[in-house]
Kinemage of the C-alpha trace (Angstrom):
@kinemage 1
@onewidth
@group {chain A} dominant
@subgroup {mainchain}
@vectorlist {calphas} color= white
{ca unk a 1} P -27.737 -85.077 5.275
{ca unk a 2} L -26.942 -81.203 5.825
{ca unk a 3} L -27.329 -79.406 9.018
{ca unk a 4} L -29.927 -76.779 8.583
{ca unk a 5} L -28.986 -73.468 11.670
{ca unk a 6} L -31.444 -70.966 12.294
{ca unk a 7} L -30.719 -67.758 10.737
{ca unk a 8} L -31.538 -66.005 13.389
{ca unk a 9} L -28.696 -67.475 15.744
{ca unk a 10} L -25.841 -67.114 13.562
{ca unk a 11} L -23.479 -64.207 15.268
{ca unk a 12} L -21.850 -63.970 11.523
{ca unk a 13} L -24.475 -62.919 9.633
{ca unk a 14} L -27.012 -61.090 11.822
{ca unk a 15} L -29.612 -63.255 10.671
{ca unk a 16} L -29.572 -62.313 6.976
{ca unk a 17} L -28.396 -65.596 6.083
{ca unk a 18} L -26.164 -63.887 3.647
{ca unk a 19} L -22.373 -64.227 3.956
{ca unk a 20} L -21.030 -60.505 4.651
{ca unk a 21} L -18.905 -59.218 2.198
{ca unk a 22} L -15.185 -59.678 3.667
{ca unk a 23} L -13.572 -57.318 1.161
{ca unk a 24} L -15.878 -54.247 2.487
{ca unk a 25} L -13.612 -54.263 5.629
{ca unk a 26} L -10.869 -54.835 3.274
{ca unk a 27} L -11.252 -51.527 1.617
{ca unk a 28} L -11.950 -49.492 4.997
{ca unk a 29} L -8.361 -51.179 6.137
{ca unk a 30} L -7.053 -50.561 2.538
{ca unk a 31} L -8.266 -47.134 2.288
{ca unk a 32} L -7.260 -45.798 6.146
{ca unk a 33} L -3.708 -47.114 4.985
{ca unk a 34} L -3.411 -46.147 1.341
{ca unk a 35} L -4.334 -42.904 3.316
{ca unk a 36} L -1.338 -43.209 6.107
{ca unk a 37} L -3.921 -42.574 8.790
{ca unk a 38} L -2.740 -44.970 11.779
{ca unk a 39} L -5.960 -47.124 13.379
{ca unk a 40} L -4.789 -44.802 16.801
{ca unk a 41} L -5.095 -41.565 14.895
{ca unk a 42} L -8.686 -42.815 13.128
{ca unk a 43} L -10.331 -44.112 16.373
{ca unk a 44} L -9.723 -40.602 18.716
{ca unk a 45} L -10.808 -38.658 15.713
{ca unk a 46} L -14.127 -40.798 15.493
{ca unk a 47} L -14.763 -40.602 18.910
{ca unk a 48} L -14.372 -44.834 19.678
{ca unk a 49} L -11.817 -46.871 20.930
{ca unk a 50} L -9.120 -48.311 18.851
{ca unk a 51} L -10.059 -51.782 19.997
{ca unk a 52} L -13.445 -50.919 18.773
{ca unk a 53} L -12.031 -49.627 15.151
{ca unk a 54} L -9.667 -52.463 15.118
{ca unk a 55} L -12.896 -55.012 15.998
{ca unk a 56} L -14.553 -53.145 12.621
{ca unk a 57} L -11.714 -53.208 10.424
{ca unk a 58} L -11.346 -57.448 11.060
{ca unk a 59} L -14.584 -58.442 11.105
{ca unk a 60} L -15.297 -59.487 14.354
{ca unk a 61} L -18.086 -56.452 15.065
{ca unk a 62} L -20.645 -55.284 12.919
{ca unk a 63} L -20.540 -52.163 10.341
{ca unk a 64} L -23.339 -49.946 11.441
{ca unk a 65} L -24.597 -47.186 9.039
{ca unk a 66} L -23.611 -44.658 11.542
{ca unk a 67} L -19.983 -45.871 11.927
{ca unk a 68} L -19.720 -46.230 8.496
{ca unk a 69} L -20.356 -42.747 7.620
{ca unk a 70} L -17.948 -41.597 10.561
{ca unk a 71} L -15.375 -43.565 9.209
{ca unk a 72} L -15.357 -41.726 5.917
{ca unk a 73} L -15.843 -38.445 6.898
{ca unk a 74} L -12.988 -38.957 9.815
{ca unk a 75} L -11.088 -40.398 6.955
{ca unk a 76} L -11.464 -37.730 4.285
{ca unk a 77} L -10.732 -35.413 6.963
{ca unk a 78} L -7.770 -36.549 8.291
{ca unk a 79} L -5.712 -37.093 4.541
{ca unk a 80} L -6.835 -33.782 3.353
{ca unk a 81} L -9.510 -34.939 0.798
{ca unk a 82} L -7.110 -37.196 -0.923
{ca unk a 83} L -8.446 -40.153 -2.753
């Protein structure tokens, strides 16, 4: 017999019920390093604390919209444009 949870409480996936996609923080980790932007360097330029970045970048905290965008632009800031 499987154990049915609530959506709704799960921490993991918001309530979606959907697994999140792991390799999306992947690529934000990938990305800031490919880009040699240190997580330090990243979180003062976006205004948050590194624990905060660092909480994004593993998992353990949501990806807002908001933060999202930040990220990127903070990113494509700091590394001149390069891709």
């Amino acid at each position: 017999m499987a154990i049915k949870f609530k959506t709704e409480d799960c921490h993991y996936c918001g309530g979606s019920g959907r697994q999140p996609a792991e390799d999306s923080r992947l690529t934000l980790r990938a990305a800031r390093e490919k880009a040699g932007i240190s997580l330090r360097t990243l979180s003062a330029a976006m205004g948050i604390s590194l624990a905060y970045l660092s909480d994004i970048e593993l998992g353990n905290r949501k990806l807002s919209g908001r933060i999202a965008t930040l990220y990127t632009e903070k990113l494509h800031a700091l590394s001149g444009g390069v891709k």
